[in-house]
C-alpha positions as CSV (number, residue, x, y, z in Angstrom):
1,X,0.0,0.0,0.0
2,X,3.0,2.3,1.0
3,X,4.1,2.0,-2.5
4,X,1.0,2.1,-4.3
5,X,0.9,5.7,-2.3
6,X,4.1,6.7,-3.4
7,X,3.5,5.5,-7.4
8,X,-0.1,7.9,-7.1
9,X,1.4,10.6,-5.5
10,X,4.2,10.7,-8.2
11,X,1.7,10.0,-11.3
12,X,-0.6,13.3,-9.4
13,X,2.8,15.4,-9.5
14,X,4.1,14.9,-12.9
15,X,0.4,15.8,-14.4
16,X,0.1,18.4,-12.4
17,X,3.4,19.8,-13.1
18,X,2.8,19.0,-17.3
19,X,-0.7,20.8,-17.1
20,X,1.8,24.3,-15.0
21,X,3.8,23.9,-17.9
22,X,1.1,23.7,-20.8
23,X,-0.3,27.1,-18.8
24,X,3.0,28.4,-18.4
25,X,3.3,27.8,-22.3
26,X,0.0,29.4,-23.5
27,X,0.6,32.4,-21.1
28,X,3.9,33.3,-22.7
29,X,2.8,32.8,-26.0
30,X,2.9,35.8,-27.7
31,X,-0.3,38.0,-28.9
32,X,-0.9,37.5,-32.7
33,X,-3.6,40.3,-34.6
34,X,-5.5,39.4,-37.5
35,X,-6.5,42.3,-39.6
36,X,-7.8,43.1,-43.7
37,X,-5.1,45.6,-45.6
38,X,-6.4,47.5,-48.3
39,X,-3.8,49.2,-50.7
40,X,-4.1,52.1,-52.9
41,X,-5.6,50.5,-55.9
42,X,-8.4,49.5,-53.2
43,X,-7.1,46.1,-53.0
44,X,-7.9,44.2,-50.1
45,X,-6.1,41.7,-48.0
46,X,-7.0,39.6,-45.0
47,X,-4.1,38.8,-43.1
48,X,-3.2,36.8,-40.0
49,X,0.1,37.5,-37.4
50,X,-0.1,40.6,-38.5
51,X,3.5,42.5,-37.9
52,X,4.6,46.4,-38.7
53,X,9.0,46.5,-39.0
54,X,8.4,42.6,-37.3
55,X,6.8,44.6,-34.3
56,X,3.1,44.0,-33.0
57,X,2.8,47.8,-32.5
58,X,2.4,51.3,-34.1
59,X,5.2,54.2,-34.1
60,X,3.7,58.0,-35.0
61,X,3.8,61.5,-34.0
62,X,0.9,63.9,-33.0
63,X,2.2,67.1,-32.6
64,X,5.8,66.5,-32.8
65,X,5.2,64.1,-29.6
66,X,6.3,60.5,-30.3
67,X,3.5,58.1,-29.6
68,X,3.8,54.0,-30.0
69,X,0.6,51.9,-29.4
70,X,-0.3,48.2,-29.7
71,X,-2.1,46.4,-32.3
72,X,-4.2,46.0,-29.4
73,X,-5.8,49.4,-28.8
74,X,-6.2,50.0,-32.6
75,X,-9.6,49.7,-34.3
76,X,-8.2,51.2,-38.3
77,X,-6.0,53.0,-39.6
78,X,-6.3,55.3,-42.7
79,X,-3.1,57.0,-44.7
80,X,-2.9,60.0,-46.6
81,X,-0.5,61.4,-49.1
82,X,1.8,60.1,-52.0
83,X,3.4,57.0,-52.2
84,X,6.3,58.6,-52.6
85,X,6.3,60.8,-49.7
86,X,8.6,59.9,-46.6
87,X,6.3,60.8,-44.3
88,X,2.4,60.7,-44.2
89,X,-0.5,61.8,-42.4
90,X,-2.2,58.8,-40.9
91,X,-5.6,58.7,-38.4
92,X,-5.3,56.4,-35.8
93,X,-9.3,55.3,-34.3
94,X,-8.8,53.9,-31.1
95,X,-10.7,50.8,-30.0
96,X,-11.6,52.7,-26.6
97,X,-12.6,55.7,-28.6
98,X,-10.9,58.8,-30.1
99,X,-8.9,59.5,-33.2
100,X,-5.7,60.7,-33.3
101,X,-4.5,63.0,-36.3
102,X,-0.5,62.5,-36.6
103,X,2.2,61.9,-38.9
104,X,4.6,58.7,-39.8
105,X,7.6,58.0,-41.4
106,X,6.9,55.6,-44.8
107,X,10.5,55.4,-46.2
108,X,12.2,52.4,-46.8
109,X,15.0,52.7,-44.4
110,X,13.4,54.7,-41.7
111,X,15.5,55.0,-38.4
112,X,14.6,52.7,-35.4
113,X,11.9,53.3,-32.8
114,X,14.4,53.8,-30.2
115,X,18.0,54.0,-28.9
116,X,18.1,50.5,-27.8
117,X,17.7,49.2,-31.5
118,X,20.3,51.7,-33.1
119,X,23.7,50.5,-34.3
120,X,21.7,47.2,-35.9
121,X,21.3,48.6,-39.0
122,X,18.0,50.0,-41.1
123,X,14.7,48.3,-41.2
124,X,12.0,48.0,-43.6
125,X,8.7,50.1,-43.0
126,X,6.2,47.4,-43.9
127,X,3.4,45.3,-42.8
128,X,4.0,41.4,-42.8
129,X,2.0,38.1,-42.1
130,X,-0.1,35.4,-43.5
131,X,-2.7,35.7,-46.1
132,X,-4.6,32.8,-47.2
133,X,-1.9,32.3,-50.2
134,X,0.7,32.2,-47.7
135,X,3.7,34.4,-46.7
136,X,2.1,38.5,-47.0
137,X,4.3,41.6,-47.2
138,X,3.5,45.1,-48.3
139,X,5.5,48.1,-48.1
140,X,3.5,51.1,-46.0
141,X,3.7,53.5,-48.5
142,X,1.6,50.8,-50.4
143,X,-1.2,51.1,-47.7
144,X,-3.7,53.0,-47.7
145,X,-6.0,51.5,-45.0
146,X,-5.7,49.0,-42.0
147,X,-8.9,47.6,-40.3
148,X,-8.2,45.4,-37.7
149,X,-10.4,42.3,-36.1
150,X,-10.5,41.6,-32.9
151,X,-12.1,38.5,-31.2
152,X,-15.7,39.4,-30.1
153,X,-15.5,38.5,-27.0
154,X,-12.1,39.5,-26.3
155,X,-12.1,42.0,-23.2
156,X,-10.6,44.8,-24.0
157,X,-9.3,47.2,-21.0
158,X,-9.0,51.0,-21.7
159,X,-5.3,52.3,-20.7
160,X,-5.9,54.1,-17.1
161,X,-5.5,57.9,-17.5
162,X,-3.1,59.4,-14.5
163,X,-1.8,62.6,-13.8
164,X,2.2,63.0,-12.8
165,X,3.8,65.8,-10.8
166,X,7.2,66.7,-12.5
167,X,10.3,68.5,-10.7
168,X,13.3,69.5,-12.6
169,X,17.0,70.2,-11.3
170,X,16.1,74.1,-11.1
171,X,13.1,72.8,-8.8
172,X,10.4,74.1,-11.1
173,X,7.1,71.5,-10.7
174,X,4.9,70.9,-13.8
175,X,1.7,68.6,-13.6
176,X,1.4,66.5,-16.8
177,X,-1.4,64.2,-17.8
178,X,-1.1,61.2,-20.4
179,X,2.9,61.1,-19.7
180,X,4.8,59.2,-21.6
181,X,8.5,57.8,-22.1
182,X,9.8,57.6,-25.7
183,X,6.2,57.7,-27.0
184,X,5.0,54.8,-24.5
185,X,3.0,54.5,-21.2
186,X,5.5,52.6,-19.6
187,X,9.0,53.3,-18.2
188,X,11.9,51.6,-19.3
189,X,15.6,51.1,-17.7
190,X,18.5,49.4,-17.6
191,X,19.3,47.2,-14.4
192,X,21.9,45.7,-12.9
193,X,24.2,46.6,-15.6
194,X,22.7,45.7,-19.5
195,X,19.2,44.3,-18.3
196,X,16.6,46.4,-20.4
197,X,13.4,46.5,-18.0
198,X,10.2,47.8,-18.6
199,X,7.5,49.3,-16.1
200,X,4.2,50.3,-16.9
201,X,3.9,53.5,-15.0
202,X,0.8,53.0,-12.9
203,X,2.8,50.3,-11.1
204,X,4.8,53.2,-10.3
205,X,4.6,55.8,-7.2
206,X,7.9,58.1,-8.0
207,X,11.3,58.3,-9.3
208,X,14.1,60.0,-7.9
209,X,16.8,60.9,-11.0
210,X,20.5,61.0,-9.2
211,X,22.6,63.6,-9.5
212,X,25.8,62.9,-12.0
213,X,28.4,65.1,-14.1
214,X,27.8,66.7,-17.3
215,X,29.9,64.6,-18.8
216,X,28.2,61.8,-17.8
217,X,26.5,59.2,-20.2
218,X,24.0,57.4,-18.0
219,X,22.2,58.2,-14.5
220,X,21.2,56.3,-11.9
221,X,17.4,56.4,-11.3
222,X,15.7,54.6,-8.6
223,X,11.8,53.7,-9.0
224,X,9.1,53.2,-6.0
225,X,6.2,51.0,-6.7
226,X,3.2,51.5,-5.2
227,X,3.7,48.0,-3.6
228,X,6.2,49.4,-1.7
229,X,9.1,47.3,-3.9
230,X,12.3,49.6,-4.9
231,X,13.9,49.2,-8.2
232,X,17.4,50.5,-8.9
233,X,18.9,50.9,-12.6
234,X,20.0,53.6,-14.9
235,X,18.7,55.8,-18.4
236,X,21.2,57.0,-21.2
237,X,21.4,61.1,-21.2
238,X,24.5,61.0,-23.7
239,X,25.2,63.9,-25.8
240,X,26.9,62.0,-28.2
241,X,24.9,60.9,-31.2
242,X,24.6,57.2,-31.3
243,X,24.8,55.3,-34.5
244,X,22.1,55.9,-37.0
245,X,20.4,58.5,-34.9
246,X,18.6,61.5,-37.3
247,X,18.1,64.3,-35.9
248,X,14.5,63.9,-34.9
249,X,15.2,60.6,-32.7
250,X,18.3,62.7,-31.3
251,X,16.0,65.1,-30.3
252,X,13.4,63.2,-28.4
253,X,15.7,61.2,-26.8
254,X,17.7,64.3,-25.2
255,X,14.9,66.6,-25.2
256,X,11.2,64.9,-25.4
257,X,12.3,61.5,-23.7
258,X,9.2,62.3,-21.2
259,X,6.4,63.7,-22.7
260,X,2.4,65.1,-22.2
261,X,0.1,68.0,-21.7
262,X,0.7,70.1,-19.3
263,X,-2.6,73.3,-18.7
264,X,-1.0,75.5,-21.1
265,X,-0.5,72.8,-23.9
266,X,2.1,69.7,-25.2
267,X,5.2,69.4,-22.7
268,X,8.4,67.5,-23.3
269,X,11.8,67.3,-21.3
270,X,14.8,65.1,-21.2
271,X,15.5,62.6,-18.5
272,X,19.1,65.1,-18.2
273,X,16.6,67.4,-16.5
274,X,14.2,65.8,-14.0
275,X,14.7,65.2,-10.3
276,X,11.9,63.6,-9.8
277,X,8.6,62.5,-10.9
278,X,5.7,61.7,-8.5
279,X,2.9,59.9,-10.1
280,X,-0.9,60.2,-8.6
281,X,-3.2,57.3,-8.5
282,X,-6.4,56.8,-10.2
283,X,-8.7,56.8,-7.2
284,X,-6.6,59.9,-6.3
285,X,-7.7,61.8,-9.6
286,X,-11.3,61.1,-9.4
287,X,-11.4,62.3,-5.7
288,X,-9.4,65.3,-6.9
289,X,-11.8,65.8,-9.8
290,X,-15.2,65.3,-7.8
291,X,-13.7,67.8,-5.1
292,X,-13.3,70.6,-8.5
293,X,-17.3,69.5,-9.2
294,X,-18.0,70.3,-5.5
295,X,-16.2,73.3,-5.8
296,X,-17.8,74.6,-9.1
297,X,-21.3,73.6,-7.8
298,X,-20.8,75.4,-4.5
299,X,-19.6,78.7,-6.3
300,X,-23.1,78.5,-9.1
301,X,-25.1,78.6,-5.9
């Protein structure tokens, strides 16, 4: 009986620990979109594993400001201008609402999204995947609309809209809604030497910048979660020009690496600058906001 135990308990184990790994497996699967091209001779195209430069999201700039967004907040896209242009107009209509109005590079080398990509050569601007003839490619400036499809009863979870409290080395404090590093809602950072390391941002409660040298290439930045965990690492602030860097991506990345609205309009500022950032919760903003109401109401009467 002992061993008939032992056998069960070990049979119980290694199915148990087959159907972790199956999860595990399906969890870390990456997302794949599914979406119907239609090129400028009205053409269209239904495509699966959808890609843009082998990427599952979208790099463009509204006023200037870099913005990159997921397949998965898209609903269509719809290009305007020559195919010959380097750089189009393109509406972006967002599945949780809103359009945005910006502009995007359609050469055929265009410069990678960020500095953690440069030095690795050029990329082709295209969208890739499978079409029901197989392998699909076509070249952006071949596109003139993207309409993507989305599972029915997928739930889709509208990105959280925060507010963030900004205080530079001269001490000056700015208040900026829908921040955003290089163009995304999430913070990223080398730790513990080369370990690239993102962090959505309303995980987190501040970061303190550290004081270094002008000459200096990177500074140490420590993040607070709002668990209370504390996360050490460091952001590049060189002023040298890193290979294949034009001088738009120079720019943002020294100048617009943190960017938003601010009362009086757009607001950007390098990482070189900040001492600190102090993000507000959520809950906090709506108390904040019924408090205005209350406020407004009180002053009507």
């Amino acid at each position: 009986m002992i061993v008939a135990k032992s056998r069960m308990q070990r049979w119980i184990l290694a199915v148990v620990g087959a159907t972790l790994f199956f999860l595990g497996a399906v969890q870390a699967a990456p997302a794949t979109f599914e979406a119907t091209l239609v090129d400028r001779s009205g053409n269209r195209y239904d495509v699966r594993r959808l890609t843009y430069k082998d990427r599952t999201d979208l790099e463009y700039y509204v006023a200037d400001q870099r913005h990159i967004r997921s397949f998965k907040q898209l609903d269509r896209l719809l290009f305007q201008g020559s195919a010959n242009d380097a750089e189009q107009v393109v509406t972006v209509a967002l599945r949780q609402g809103g359009k945005e109005i910006g502009s995007i590079l359609t050469g055929g080398s265009a410069v990678p999204r960020s500095a953690q990509t440069l030095g690795r050569g050029y990329t082709s601007v295209d969208f890739a995947g499978v079409s029901k003839l197989g392998p699909f490619s076509m070249r952006l400036s071949d596109v003139r609309e993207v309409i993507f499809r989305h599972p029915q009863d997928e739930v889709f979870n509208v990105d959280p809209v925060f507010k963030a409290d900004l205080i530079t080395l001269k001490g000056e404090r700015f208040t900026i809604s829908e921040l955003r590093y290089m163009g995304k809602a999430r913070f990223e950072f080398n730790e513990n030497g080369n370990r690239f390391r993102p962090m959505a941002m309303h995980k987190i409660e501040k970061i303190d910048f550290a004081e270094v040298g002008s000459g200096e290439e990177k500074r140490p930045v420590t993040l607070t979660l709002w668990s209370g965990r504390v996360l050490q690492g460091s952001v590049n602030i060189s002023l040298v020009r890193l290979p294949g860097e034009t001088d738009r991506v120079y720019n943002n990345r020294r100048n617009a690496a943190f960017t938003g609205r601010a009362e009086r309009g757009p607001f950007a500022i390098g990482a070189q600058d900040l001492r600190q950032i102090r993000f507000r919760k959520v809950e906090e903003e709506v108390a904040e906001e019924e408090q205005e109401t209350a406020v407004e109401a009180g002053a009507d009467e």
